[in-house]
N, C-alpha and C positions, 0 to 999 in steps of 0.2 A: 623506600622512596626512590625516584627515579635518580633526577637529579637534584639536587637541595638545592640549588639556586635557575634550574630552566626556565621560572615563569618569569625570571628579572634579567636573565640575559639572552634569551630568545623569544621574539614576535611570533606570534601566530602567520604562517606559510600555509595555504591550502595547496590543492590540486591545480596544476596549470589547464587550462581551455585549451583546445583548438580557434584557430582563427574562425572567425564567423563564416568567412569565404570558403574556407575549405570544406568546414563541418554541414555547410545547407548541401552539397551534390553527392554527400551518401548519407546514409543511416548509422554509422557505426556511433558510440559512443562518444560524447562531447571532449571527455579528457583526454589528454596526453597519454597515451601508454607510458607507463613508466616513470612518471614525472613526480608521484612521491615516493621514490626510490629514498634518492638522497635526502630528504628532508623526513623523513618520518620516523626515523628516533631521535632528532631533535627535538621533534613534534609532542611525542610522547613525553618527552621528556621535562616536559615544561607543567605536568602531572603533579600535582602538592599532595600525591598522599593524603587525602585532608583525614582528621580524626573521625568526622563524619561527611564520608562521601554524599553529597548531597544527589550525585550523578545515577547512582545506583536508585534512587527515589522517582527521578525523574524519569528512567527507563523501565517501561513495565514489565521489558525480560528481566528485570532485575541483576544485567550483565557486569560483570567484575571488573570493573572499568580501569580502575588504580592497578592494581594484580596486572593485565595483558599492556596498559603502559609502561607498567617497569619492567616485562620482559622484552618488549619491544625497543625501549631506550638499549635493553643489554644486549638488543638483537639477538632474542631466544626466542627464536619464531616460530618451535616447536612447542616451546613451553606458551606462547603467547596464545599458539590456534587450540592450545589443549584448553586451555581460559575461558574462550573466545564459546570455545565450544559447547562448556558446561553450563551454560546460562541460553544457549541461541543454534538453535538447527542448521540456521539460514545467514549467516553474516555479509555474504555476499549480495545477498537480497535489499536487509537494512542497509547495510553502509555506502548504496546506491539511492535506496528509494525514500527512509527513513526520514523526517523533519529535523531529529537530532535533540528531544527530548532533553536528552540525559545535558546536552551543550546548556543548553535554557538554564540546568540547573546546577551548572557548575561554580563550582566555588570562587575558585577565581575569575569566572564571569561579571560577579560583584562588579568589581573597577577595573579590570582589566579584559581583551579579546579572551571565551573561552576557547580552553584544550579544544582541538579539531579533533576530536573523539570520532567522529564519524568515517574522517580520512584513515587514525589509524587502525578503525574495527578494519575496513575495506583492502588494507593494504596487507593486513596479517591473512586474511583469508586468501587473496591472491595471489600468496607467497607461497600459502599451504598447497592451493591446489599445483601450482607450478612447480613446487619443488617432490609433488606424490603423499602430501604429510595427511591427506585427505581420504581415509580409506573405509571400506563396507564393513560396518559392526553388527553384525550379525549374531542373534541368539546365541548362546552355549547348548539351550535346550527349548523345545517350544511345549508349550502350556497344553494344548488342547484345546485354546478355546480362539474364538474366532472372531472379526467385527469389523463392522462396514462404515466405510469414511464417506460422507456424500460430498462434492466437492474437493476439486483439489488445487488451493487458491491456498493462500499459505498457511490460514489455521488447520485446513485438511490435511496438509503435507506434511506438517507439524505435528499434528495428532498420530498419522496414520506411520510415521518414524517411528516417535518414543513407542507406541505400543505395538512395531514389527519389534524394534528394542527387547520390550518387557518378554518375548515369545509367543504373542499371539499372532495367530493368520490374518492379517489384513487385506482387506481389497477397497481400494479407491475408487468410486465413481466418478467420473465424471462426461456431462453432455454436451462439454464441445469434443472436436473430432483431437482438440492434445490435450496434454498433461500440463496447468499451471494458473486456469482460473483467471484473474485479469492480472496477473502478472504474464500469462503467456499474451492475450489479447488487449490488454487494456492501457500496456504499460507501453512505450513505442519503446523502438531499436534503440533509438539514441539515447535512453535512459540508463537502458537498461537490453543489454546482447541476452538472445536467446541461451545464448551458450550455457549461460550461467545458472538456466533453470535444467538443459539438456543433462548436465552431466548431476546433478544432482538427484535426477531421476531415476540415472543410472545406477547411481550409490544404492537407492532404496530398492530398487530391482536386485539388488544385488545382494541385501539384507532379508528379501525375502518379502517385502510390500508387492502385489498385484496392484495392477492398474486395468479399469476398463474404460474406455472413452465410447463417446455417443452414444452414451445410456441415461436418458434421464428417468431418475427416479421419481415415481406417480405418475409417468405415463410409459416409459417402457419398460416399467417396471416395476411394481405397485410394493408397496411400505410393506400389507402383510406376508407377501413374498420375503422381502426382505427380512421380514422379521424372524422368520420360517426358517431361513436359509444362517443367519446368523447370533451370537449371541449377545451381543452389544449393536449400537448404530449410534454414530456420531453423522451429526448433522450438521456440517460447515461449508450452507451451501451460498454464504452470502446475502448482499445488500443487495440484489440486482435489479431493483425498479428503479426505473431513471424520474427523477423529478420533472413532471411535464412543466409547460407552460401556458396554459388556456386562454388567450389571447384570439382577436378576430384576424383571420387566416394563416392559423395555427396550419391547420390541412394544406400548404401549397406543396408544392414539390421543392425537394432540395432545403428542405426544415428537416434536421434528423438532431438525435438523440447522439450521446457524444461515445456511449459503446454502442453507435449504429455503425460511425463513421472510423473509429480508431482501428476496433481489430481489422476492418476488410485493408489498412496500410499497414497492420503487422501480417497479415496473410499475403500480403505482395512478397515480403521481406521472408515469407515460409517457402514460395518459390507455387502458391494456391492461384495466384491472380497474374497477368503480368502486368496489367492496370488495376487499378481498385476501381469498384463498383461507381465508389462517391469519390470524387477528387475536388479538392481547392485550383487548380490547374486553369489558369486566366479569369478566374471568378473572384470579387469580391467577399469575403468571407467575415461575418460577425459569430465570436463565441460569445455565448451570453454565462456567465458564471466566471470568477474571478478564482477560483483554488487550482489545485495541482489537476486536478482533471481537465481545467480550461486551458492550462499553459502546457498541457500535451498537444490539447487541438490546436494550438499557437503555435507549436515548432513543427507536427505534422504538417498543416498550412502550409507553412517555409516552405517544407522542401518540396513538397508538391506543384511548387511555382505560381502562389495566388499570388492575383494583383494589390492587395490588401487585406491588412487584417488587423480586426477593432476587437479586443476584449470587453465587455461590460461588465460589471458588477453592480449589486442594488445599494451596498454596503459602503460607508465612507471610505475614504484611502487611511489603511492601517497607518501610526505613528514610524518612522525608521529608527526611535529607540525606546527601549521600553520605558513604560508611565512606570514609575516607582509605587504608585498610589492604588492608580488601576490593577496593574500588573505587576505586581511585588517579584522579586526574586526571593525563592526559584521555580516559581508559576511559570508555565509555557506561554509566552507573549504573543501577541497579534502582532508582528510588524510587517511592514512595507516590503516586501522579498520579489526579489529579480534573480528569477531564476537562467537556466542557458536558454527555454525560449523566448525571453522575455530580451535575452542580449542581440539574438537576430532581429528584432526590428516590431514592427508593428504599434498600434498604439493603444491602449489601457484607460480606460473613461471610468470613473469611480460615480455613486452616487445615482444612481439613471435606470429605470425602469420600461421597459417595452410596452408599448399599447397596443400596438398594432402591425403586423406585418400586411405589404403588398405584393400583387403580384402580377405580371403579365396577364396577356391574352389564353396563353398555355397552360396555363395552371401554374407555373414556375414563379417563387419568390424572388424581388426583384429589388427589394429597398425592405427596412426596417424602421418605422417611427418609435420614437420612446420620448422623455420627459426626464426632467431634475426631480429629486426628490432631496426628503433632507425630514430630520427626525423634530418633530413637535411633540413635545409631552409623552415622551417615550413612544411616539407614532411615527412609521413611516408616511408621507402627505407631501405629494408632488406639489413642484413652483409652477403656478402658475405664469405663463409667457416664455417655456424653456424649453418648448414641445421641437422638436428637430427628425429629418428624415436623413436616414446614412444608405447610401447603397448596397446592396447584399445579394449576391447569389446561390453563398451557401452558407446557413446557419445552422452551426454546432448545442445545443442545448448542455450543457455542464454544469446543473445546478445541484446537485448531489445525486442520494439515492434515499428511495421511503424506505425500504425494507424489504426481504425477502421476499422472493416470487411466489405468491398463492395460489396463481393460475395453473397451475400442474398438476394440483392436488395434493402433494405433500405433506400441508400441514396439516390437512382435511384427513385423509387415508393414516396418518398416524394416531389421530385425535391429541394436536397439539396445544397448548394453553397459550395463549400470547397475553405481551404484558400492555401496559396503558399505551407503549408507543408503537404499537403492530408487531413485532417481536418477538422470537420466541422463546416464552417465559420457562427461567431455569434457575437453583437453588446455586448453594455457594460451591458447590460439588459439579456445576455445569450439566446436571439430570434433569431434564426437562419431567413434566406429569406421567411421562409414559415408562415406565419399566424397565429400564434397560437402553433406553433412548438419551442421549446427551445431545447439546450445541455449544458450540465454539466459533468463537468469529462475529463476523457480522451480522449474521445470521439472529444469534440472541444479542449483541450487543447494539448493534445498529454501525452504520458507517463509522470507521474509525480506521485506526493506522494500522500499518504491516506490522509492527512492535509487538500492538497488540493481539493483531489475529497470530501471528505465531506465539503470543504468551498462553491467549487462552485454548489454540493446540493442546500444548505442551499441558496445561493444565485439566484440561478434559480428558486426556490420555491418562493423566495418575484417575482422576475421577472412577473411568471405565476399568483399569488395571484394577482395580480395589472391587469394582463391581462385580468382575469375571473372578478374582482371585483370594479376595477378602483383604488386602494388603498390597502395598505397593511401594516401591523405591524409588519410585521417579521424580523427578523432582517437580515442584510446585511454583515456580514464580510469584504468581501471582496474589497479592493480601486480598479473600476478601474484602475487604475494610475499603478497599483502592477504589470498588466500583459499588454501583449498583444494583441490584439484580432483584427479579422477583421469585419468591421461596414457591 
């Protein structure tokens, strides 16, 4: 145990912000550099040890949560990132992007703020890299056999690790022109620094992973080729259909889709554009979808210099503390969350559904009409007399994703089984119907968290390891039992 008495005489301390004024006139990262120096083995430290970590439950890498707090309270930052690392490829990745799971279900969450688990995964890994503790683990011996990663978004990068690890030849596809899936495009600067994917890329170049970009597989490059070519194929090509909205003048100009509008301002920030295509920049701007995807196009927004910006959402305003009823501990709660874009400014409308967009003479959207809504007999059923017009010149679409892109041919040219939800249908082994074929990510699971797409990486890689090998030592995170799947 860390400290026996940290949760009763130290407060929960997060990461300090930058001021709002400074952080809208660049891109870098909202927090303070440096600023849970000092406070993050006290942090740690307020860690109970509990007999049954409930934390490890809630985090689907199933990461050693109590173990890398009590090294971190001793300030054994080598012993911490060795932890850190036995459970998670990418620490750098969650302890930025991550909802924080494993907090939900922490023990002393009960009655009291949980452990900032999140701040200290973030701070051991940036300790690691800064002080060199980060290095290329490279084969001893390589196997002879070979396997292709589609995708490299974080279950791919996950995947195509542990089985450069294991000694197989890996190569990574992917069809945009980098390496990172919509962590490189989807995620903006201020989340999240490119850096932090760049040099990770390097690690795995450096262990012996190939990487190919602008190649998409089913059209430049067809599944039987591939197959031909390798002897495994992990397919972690994501969620990538954007949920539309079909609505009367859907079709205006300046209605896009919210990975239409995000990567072309992370391609500014790659040094590709020196304006982006689509800008917020003197335009009224509505995001319509309320999650983490909508409060990117909220802070992108910021900085681009719109005159306004309205979040919607169809869905009521979450509770700000969890329902004990509803929400039992240590369930992951729906609550009320004000994230950094949500602290620059803008305004947030809960409950309210769009009817109709308008538009100029140009074809260009120009106002958005919608309506109150509110749940009858378990139905969503607009009020009648709530119907309201908001100004709009550029509308973000942000209402999730359906599922994997079909359009390319992939799952076609494999002959893949999809499950009831569009899908692609895989056993508790992560082997889809086809022979040697496996999925990871979102891909088979559908839209869900970075946690996850790096668990089920990491678990499709032992899957394929045992395929190519008959056995495998890699490790498993993930309990069937935790999800779903079709056999």
């Amino acid at each position: 145990m860390a400290d026996p008495k940290g949760f009763l005489t130290t407060t929960r301390q997060t990461a300090c912000s930058r001021p709002v004024e400074e952080r809208l006139k660049d891109w870098n990262e909202v927090y303070v550099p440096g600023s849970l120096l000092p406070i993050i083995s006290e942090q740690a430290g307020r860690c109970m040890d509990c007999g049954i970590p409930f934390c490890h439950n809630g985090c689907p890498l199933g990461n050693l949560i109590p173990e890398w707090n009590d090294y971190a309270y001793r300030e054994d930052w080598a012993a911490a990132s060795e932890r850190l690392h036995a459970t998670n490829n990418f620490p750098e990745f969650t302890g930025r992007l991550c909802p924080a799971p494993c907090e939900s279900a922490c023990v002393l969450g009960i009655n009291q703020p949980a452990v900032t688990i999140k701040n200290v995964e973030v701070s051991i890994i940036d300790r690691a890299w800064d002080n060199g503790g980060v290095a290329p683990q490279a084969p001893d011996r390589l196997s002879g056999k070979t396997a292709a990663v589609i995708g490299s978004g974080p279950a791919g990068l996950a995947a195509a690790q542990q089985l450069t690890r294991a000694g197989h030849t890996v190569v990574v596809y992917e069809r945009a022109d980098r390496i990172g899936g919509l962590l490189r495009y989807g995620i903006p600067e201020f989340k999240m620094e490119k850096v932090h994917i760049n040099r990770r890329i390097e690690q795995m170049r450096a262990e012996g992973t190939k990487f190919r970009t602008g190649i998409e597989v089913g059209r430049d490059i067809t599944a039987t080729d591939l197959r031909k070519r390798f002897d495994a194929v992990v397919i972690a090509a994501g969620a990538t259909v954007s949920r539309d909205l079909p609505v009367p003048g859907r079709d205006l100009n300046g209605i896009h889709f919210a990975m239409e509008y995000l990567p072309l301002a992370n391609k500014v920030q790659e040094g590709d554009f020196v304006a982006p295509p689509i800008t917020a920049e003197g335009k009224h701007v509505v995001v319509i979808g309320g999650g983490d995807t909508g409060a990117d196009c909220v802070g992108t927004a910021h900085r681009q210099g719109a005159l306004s910006v309205t979040q919607l959402e169809i869905m009521p305003r979450p509770n700000e503390e969890r329902n004990p009823v509803a929400q039992p501990w240590p369930t992951f709660p729906m609550l009320y969350k004000v994230t950094s874009a949500h602290e620059e400014g803008g305004e947030r409308v809960y409950s309210v559904s769009t009817t109709h967009f308008e538009g100029d003479e140009d074809g260009n959207v120009q106002a958005l009409h919608l309506v109150e809504v509110e749940f009858v007999d378990g139905k969503l059923v607009q009020r009648e007399g709530t119907e309201r017009r908001i100004p709009a010149q550029l509308v973000t679409l942000a209402m999730g994703f359906t599922g994997t892109d079909k359009s390319n041919g992939l799952v076609e040219q494999f002959g893949l089984q999809l499950d009831e939800r569009g899908n692609i249908a895989r056993d508790a082994a992560y082997a889809t119907n086809v022979d040697g074929v496996y999925v990871a990510g979102d891909a088979g699971r559908g839209q869900s968290l970075i946690v996850w797409a790096i668990a089920e990486g990491r678990s499709a890689a032992r899957g394929v390891d045992r395929y190519l090998t008959g056995s495998s030592t890699l490790p498993y995170p993930v309990k069937p039992t935790d999800r779903a799947l079709a056999v």
